[in-house]
N, C-alpha and C positions, 0 to 999 in steps of 0.2 A: 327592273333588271331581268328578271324572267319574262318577261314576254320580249325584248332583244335578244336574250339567249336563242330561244324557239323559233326566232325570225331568223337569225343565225344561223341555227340548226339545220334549216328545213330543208334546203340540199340535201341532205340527208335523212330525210326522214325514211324515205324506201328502206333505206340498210337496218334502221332502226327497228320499224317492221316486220325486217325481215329476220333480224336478232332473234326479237318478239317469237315472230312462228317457231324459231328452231326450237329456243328455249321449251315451249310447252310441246312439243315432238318429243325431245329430249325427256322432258318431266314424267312425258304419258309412257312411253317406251321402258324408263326407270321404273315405274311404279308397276307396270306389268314384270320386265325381269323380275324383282324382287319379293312381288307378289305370293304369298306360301300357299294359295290353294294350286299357283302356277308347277314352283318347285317344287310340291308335294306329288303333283302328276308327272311332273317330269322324275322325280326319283320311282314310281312306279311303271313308267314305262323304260327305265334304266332295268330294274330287275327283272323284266319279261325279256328284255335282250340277255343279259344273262344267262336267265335261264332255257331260252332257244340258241342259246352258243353261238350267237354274234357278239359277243365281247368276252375277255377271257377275263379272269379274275380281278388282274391287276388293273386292266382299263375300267372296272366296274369299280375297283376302291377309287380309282385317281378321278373319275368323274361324280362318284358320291361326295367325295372330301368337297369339290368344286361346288355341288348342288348342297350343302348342308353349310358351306359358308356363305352364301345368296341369301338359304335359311335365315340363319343365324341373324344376318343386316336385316334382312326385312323386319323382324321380330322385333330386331333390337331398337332401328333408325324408325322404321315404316318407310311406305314407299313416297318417293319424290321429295327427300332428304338431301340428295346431292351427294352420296356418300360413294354412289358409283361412278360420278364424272368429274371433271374436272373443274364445273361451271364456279 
């Protein structure tokens, strides 16, 4: 039965493939987002905008809260967990 299924299949094998690629795009992209030595620089070049007064106080909490729950998933999931898409 599985080797008629794959015979079956093979029409579409390209789209399968190409499933294939996105998935590990997807995987490797996740695991850098969530990455903490990532977010840990991005939260340090967050406070040098700060404090050159290119962001005002509140855009500095409202993207730290953003950058410390990235944190938090990476920490918790690790990265390529699936916990930031929908896959």
């Amino acid at each position: 039965m599985g080797l008629i299924t794959e015979v079956l299949l093979l029409p579409f094998a390209p789209a399968r493939g190409s499933g294939w690629a996105i998935k590990q795009v997807l995987r490797e992209a996740e695991r850098v987002y969530y990455d903490p030595a990532t977010v840990q620089a991005e939260l340090g070049r967050l406070a040098q905008r700060l404090e050159a007064g290119e962001i005002t106080e509140e855009e500095f909490d409202r993207q730290e809260d953003e950058l410390l729950d990235r944190l938090a998933v990476g920490m918790r999931g690790g990265p390529g967990t699936g916990e930031g898409t929908a896959l």
